[in-house]
VORO-369530 format. One record per atom (N, C-alpha, C, O): residue in one letter; x, y negated, z negated. Coordinates in pm, whole numbers, plus 32768, in hexadecimal, padded with zeros to 4 digits. Example, Ala and Ser with C-alpha at 12.3 -4.5 7.8 and 13.67 -1.06 7.14 Angstrom:
BEGIN
A852782397CF4;A84CE81C27CF4;A8528814A7CF4;A8590814C7CB2;S850580E17D3C;S8557806A7D36;S850A7FFD7CED;S853D7F8E7CDC;
***
This chain:
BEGIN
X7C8182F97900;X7C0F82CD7951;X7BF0823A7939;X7BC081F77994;X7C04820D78D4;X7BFE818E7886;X7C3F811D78E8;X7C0380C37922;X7CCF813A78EB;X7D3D80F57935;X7D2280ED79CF;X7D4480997A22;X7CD1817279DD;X7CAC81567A7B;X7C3B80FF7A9C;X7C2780CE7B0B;X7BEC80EE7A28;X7B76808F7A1B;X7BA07FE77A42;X7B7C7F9B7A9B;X7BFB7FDA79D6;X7C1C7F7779E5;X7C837F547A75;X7CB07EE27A69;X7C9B7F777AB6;X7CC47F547B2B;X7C377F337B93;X7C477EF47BFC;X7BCE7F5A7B71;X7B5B7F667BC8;X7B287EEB7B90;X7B0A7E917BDF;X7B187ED97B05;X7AC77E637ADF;X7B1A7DE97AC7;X7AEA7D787AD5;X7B987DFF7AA0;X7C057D787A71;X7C5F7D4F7AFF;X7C6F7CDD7B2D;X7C957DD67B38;X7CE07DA67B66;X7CC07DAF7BFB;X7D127D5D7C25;X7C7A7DDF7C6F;X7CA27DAB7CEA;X7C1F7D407CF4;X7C177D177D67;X7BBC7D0B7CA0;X7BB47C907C9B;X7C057C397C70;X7C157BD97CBC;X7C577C367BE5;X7CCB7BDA7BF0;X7D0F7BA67C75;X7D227B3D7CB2;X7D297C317C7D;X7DB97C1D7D45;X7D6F7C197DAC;X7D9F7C4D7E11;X7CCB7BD37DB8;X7C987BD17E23;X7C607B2F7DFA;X7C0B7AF87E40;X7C7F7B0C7DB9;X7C637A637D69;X7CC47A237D97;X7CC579B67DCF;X7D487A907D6F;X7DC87A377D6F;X7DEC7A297E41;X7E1279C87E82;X7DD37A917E63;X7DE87A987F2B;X7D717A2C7F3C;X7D9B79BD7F5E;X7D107A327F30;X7CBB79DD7F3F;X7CFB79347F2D;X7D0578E07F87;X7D1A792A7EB9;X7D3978A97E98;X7DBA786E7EF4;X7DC977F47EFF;X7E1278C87F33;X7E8878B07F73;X7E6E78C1800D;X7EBD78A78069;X7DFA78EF8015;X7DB1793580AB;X7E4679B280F0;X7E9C79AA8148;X7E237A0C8097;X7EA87A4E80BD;X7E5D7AC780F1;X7DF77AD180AE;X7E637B16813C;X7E2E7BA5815A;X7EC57C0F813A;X7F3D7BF3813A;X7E727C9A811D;X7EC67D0F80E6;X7E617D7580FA;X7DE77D6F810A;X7EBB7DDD80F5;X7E727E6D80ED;X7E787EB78070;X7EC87EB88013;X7DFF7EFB808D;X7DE47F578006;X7DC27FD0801E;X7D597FE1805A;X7E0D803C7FF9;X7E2080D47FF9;X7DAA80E57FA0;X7DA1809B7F3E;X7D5D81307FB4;X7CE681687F73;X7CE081F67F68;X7CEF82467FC5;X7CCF820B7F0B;X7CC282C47F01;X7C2682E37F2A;X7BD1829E7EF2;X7BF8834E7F90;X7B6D83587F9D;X7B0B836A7F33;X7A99833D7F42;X7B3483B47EB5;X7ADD83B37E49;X7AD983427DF6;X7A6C833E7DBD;X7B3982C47DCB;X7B4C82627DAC;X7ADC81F27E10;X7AAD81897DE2;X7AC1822A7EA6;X7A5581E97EF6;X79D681F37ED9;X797F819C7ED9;X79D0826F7EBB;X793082C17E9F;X7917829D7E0E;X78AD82BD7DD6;X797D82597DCF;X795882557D1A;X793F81B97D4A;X78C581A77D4B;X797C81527D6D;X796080FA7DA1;X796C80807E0A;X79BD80247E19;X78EE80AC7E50;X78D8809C7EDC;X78C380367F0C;X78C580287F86;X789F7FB17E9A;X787E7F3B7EC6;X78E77EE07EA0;X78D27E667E9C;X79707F1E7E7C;X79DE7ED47E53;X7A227EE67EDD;X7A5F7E8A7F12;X7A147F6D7F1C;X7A567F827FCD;X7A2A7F137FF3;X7A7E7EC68020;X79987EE47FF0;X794B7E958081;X798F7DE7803B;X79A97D7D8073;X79947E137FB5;X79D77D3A7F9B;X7A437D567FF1;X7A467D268062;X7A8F7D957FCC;X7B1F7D8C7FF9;X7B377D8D80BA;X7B857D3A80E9;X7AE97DF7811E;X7AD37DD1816B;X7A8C7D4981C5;X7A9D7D2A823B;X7A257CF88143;X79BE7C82814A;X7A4A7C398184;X7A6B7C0F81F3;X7A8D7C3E80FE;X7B157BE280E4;X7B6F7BB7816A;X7BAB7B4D817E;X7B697C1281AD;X7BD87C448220;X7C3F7C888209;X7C9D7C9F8255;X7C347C9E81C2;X7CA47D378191;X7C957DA581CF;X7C2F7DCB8206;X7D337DFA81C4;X7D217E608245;X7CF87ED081BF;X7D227EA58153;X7CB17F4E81B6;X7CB97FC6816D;X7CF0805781C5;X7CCB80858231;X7D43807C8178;X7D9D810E8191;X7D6B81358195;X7CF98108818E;X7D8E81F681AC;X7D91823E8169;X7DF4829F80F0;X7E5982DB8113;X7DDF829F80B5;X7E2E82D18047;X7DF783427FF8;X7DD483347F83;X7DED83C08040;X7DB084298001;X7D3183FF7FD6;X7CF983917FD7;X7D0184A57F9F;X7C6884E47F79;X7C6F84A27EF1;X7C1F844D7EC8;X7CBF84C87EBE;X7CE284DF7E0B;X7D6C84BE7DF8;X7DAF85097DB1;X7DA384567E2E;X7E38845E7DF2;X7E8084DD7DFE;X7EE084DD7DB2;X7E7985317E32;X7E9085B47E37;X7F1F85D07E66;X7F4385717EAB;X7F8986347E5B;X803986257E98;X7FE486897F17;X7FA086EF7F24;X801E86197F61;X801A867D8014;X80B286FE8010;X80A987528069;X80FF87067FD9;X816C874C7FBE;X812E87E47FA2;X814488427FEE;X80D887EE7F24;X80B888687EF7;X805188B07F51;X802B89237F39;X802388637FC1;X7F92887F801D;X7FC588CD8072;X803788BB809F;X7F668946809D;X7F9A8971810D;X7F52892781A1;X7EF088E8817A;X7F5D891D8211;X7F4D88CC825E;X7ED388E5827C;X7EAD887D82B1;X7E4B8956827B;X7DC88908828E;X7D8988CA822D;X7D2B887D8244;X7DC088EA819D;X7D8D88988148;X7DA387EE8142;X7D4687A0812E;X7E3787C4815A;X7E7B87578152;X7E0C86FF81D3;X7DCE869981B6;X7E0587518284;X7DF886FD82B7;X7D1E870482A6;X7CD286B582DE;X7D0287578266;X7C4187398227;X7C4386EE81BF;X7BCF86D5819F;X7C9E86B18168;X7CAC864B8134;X7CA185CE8154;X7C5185788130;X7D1785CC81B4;X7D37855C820F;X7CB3854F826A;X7C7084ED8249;X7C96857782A3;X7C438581831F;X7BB6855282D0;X7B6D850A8314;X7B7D85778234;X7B0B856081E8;X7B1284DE81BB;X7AB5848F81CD;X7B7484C08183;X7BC2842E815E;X7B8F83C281A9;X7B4F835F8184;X7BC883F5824B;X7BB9839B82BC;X7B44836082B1;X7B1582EF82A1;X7B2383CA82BD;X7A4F83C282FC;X7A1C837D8248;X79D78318824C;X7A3483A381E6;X79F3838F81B8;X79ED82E4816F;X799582AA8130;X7A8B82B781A1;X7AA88217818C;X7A4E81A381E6;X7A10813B81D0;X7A7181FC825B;X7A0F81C682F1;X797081B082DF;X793481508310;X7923822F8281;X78A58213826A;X788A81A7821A;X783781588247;X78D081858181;X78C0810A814A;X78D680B98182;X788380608177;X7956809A81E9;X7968802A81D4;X79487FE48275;X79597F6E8294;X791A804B82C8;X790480238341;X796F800F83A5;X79577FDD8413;X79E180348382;X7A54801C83D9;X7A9E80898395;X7A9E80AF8320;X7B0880CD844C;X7B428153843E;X7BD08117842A;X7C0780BF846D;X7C04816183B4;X7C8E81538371;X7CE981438403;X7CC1816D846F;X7D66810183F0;X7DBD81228455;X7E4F81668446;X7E9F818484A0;X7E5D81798392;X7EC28140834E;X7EBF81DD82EF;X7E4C820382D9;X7F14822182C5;X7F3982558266;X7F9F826181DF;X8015828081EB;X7F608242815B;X7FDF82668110;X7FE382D880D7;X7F7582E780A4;X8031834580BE;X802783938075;X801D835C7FE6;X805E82FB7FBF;X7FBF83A77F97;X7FC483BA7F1A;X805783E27EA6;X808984527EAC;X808883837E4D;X810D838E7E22;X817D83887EA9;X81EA83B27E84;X817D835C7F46;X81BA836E7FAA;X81DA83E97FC8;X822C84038020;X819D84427F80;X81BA84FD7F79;X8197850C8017;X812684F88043;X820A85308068;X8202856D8107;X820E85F38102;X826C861480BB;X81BE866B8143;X81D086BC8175;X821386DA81EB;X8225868A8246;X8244877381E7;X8291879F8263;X8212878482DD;X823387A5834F;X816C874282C8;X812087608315;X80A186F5830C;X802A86F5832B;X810D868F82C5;X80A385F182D2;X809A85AB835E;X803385808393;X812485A88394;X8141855F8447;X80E6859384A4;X809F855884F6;X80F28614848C;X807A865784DA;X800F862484D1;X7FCE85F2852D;X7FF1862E845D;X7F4B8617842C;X7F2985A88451;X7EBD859A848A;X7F8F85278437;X7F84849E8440;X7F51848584F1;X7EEF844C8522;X7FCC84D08531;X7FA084DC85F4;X7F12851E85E9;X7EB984DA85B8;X7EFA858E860E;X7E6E85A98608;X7E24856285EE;X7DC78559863E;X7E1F84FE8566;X7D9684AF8555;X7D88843785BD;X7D1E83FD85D6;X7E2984168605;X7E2083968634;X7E6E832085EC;X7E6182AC8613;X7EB6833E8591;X7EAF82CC8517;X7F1C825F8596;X7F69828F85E9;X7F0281D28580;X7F63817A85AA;X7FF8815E8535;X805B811F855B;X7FEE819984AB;X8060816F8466;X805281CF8402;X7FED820F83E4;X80D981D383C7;X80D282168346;X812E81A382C1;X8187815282DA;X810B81B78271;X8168817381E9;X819881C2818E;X81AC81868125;X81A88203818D;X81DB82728129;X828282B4812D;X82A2831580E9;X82E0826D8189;X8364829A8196;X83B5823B8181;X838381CC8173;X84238246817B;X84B681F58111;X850C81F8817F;X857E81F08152;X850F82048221;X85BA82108259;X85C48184828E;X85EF81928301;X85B180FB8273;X85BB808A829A;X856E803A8234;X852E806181D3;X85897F9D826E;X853B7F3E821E;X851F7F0A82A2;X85487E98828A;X84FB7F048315;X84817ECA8369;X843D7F5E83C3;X84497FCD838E;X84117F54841A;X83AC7FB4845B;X83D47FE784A3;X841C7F9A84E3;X83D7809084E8;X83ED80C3852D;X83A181328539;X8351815A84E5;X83C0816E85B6;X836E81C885CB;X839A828185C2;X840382B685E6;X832D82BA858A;X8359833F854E;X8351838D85BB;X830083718613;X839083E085C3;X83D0846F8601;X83AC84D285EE;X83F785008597;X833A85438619;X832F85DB8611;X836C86358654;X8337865D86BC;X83DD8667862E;X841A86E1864E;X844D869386E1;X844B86B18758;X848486088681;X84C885E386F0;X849985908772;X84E5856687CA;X84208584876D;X83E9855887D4;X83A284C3879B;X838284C78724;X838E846287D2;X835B83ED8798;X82A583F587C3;X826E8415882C;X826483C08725;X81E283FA8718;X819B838E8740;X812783A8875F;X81C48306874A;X8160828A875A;X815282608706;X812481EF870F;X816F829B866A;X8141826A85CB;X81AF820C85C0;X821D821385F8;X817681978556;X81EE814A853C;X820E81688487;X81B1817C8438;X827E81688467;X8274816783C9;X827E810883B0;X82D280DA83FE;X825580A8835A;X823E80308325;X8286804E82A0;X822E8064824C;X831B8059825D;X8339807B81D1;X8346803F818E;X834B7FC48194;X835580B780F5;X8320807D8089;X83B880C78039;X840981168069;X83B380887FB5;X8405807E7F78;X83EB80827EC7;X839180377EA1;X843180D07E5C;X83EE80E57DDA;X8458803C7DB1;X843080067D49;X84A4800D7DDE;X84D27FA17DAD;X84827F3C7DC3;X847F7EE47D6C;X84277F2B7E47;X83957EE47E3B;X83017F207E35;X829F7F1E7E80;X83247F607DA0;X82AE7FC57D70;X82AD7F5F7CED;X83137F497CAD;X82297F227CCD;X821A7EFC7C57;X820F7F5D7BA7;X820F7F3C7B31;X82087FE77BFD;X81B980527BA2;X824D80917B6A;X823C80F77B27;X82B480727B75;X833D80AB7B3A;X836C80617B05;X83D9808B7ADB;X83517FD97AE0;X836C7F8D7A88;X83107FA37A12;X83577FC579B3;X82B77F9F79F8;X82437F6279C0;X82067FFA7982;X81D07FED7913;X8207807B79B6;X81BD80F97994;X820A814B7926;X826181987952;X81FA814678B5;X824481C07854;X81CE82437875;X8163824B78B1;X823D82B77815;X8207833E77D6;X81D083337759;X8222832C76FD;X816B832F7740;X8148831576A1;X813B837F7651;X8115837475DD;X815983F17687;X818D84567618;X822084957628;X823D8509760E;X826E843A7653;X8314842A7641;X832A83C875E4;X82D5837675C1;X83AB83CF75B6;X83E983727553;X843883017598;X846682A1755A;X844A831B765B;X847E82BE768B;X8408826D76E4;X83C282977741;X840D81F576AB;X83CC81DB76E4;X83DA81177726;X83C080B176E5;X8409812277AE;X845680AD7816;X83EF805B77F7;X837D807277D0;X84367FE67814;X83D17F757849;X84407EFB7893;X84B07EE77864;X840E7EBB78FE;X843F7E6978FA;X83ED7DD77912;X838D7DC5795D;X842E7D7A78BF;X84067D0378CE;X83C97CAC7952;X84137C8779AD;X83467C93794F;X83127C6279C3;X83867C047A0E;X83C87C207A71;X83877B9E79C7;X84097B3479F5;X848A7B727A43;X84B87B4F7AAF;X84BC7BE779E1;X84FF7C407A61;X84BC7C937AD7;X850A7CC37B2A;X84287CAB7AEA;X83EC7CED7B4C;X83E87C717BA8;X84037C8C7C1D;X83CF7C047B93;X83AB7BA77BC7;X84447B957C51;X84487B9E7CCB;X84B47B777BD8;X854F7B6C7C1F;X856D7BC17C79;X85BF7BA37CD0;X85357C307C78;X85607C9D7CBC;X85037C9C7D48;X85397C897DB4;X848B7CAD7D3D;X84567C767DB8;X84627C097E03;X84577C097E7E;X84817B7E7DA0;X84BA7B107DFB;X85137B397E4C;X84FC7B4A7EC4;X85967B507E0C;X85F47B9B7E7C;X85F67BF47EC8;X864E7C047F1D;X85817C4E7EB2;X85687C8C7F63;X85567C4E7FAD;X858D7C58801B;X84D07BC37F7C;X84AF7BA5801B;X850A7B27802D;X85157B0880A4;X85457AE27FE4;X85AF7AAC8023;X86147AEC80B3;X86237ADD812C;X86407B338048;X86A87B9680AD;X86597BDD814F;X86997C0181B3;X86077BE08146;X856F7BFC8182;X85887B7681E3;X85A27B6D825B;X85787B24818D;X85207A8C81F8;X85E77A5B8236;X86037A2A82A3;X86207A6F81F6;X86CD7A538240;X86D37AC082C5;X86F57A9D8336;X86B87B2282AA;X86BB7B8A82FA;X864E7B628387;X86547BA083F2;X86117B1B8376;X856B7B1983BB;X851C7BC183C3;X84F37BF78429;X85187BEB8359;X84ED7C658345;X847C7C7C833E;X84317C388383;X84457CE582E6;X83D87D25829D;X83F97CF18233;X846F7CCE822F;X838F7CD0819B;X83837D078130;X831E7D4D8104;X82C37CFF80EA;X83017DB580EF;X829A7E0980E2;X82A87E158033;X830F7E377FF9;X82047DE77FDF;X81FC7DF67F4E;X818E7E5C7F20;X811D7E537F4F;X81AD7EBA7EC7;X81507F1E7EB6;X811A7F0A7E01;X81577F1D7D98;X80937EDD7E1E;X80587ECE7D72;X7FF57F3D7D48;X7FBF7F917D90;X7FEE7F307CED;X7F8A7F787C9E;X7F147F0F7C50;X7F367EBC7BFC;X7E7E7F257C80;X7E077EC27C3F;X7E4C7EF47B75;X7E597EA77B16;X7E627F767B79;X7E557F797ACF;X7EDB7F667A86;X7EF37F787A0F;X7F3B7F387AFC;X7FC07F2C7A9A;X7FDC7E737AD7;X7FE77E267A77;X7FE57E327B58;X801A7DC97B5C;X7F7E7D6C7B29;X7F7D7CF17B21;X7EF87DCE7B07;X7E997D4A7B0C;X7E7D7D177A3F;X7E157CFE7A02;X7F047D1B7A13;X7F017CFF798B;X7F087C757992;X7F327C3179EF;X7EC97C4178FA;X7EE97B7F78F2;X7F7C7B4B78EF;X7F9B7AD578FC;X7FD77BB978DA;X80567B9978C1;X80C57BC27928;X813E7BB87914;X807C7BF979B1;X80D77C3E7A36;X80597BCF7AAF;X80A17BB27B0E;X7FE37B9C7AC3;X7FD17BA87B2A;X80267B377B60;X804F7B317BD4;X80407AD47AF5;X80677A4D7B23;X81077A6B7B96;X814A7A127BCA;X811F7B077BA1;X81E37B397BCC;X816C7B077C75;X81A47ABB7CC4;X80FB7B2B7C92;X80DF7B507D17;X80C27AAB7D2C;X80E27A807D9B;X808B7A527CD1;X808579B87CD2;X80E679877D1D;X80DF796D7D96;X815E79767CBD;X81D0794F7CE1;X8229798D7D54;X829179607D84;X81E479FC7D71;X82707A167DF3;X821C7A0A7E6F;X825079FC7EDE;X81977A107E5C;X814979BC7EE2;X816079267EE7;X816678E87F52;X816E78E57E59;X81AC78547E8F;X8256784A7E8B;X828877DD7E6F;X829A78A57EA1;X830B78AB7EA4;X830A78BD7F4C;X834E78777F97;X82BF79187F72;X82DF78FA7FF8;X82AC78BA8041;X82E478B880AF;X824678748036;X82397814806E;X825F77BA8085;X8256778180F2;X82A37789800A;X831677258022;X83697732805C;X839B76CA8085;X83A477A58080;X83F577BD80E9;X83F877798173;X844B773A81B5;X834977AF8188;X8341778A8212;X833577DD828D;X8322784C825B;X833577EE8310;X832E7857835B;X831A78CE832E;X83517937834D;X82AA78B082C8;X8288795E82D7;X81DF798882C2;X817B794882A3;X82027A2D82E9;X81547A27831C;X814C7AA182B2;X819A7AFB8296;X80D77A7E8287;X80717AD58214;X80197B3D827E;X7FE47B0182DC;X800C7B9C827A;X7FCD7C0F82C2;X7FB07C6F8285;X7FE27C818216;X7F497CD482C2;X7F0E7D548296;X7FA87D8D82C8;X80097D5582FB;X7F8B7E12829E;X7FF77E7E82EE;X7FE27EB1837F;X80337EC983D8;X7F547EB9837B;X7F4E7ED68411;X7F747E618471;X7FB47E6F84DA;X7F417DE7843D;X7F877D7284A0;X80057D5784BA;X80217D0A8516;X80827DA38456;X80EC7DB48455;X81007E0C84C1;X81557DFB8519;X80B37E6684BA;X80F57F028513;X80CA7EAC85B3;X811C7E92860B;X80477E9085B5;X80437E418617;X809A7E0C8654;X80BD7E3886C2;X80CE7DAC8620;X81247D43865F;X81DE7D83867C;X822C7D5886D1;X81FC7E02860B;X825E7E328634;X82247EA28695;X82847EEF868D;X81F17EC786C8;X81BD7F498747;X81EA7EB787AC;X824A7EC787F7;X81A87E3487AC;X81A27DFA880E;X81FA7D9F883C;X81DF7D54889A;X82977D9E87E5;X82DA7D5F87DF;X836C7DA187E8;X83D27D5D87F0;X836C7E3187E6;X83B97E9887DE;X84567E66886B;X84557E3988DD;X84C77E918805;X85287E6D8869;X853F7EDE88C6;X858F7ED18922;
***
């Protein structure tokens, strides 16, 4: 509970100092009880111009749910992000990216314009129910641009990974390289209690001025992404 503290008090003010200072906008997956514990960290982050998800009740696996529970989750989530923060989600991630045989569904029914929670590409496309195309776009994600598999041990195992920021750092450069050669997507997924340490935030420093130097490229929420691929679609 400690560790989750500190993501609330250290770290998405850290990573809302550091977007700020670069004028960068991003989205943030919020769990609805993580909203209701605290509610005036939703409204900075919306103040900010930041887009907010949804991302489950409780972190909860949509996998083990049977489908009215999964979609009164979802559906409470919705409503209950919308009341803090004054604006209705457009965007879903699953919690751990855990999909059910009966999330697509759920996701159509509510309306959602995108989902982030699937791995069959690295730019955007649009998902398929039973074959039929739903209007949803997936926006994907990837555990190789997951900050939380580098950086997260078991602390009551004897194995226990780590890898060196400097290599987390290398490794995301070269996505969005390969990304910005491609004229692609790069889509980056953090954690406030694992990338907002004194000794990891500086990886999100440097690869926002890494791409900038690049050049031609645009910093966006996810929904402004899905946006512009719905409206740009070949």
């Amino acid at each position: 509970m400690c560790w989750g503290q500190y993501g609330n008090r250290v770290g998405v003010p850290r990573i809302l100092k550091l977007l700020d200072t670069h004028d960068v906008k991003a989205t943030f997956y919020v769990p609805a009880v993580a909203a209701l514990i605290h509610p005036d960290e939703q409204r900075r982050v919306i103040a900010a111009g930041h887009e907010i998800g949804i991302h489950g009740w409780i972190h909860e696996l949509n996998s083990v749910l049977p489908y009215e529970a999964e979609r009164d989750l979802m559906m409470r989530s919705a409503d209950t992000l919308e009341k803090i923060t004054g604006k209705r989600a457009v965007g879903l991630r699953t919690p751990s990216w855990d999909f059910s045989p009966n999330t697509l569904r759920i996701e159509k029914e509510m309306g959602l314009a995108y989902d982030s929670s699937l791995m069959a590409d690295d730019d955007c496309y649009e998902l398929l129910l039973d074959g039929a195309p739903t209007g949803i776009v997936e926006f994907p994600v990837e555990w190789v641009r997951d900050d939380a598999v580098y950086f997260m041990m078991h602390r009551f195992s004897g194995l226990r990974p780590y890898t060196p920021p400097t290599d987390v750092l290398d490794i995301f450069r070269r996505e969005f390289d390969a990304a910005w050669e491609e004229g692609g997507v790069f889509q980056l997924t953090c954690h406030p209690h694992v990338i907002g340490y004194r000794s990891r935030i500086w990886i999100l420093d440097e690869l926002i001025r890494h791409a900038k130097a690049k050049g031609n490229v645009w910093f966006a929420t996810h929904a402004e992404v899905v946006d512009w691929a719905k409206n740009n679609a070949a």
